[in-house]
C-alpha angles and dihedrals in degrees: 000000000000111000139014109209108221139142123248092268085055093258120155134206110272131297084346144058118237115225136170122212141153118253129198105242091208091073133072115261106270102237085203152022130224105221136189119179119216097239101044103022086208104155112215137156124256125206104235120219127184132216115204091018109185113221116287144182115264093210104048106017096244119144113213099063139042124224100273084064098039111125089205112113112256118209124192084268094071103044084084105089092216088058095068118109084215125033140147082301087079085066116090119219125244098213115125135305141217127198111244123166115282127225112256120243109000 
């Protein structure tokens, strides 16, 4: 991780907390995130979501190329939208946000 987005009282977006990093395109999006805040050290898992999301595959989590140009082997099973492990959900929307205090430390 790179950068925590946060206002000057420590306040984040909503319900999430916006953060940049830099990802290795040679890998598969990551659909969640193990964290463990400093002062609790409560592990939990975090739903990702991605602005400016380049096109990906639906069936392997590769950006660079969409479903109709995946090389990984569909079998009937997959040809049912709802049974991708990606899909439009990744992407994160762009409606409006309100400032809510923001958990120290994660």
């Amino acid at each position: 991780m790179s950068e925590v987005e946060a206002d000057k009282n420590g306040h984040c977006y909503s319900r999430f907390a916006r953060v940049r990093v830099w990802l290795d395109v040679t890998n598969p999006l990551k659909r969640t995130i193990k964290v463990c805040p400093r002062q609790t050290f409560e592990t939990f898992w975090a739903d990702l979501r991605y602005k400016k999301l380049l096109d990906f595959s639906f069936i392997c989590g590769h950006m660079g190329h969409i479903v109709r140009d995946c090389r990984v082997d569909v079998d009937t099973e997959w040809t049912i939208l709802e049974n991708f492990k990606f899909g439009n959900w990744l992407k994160a929307s762009t409606g409006p946000v309100r400032s809510q205090p923001c958990k120290d430390n994660i």
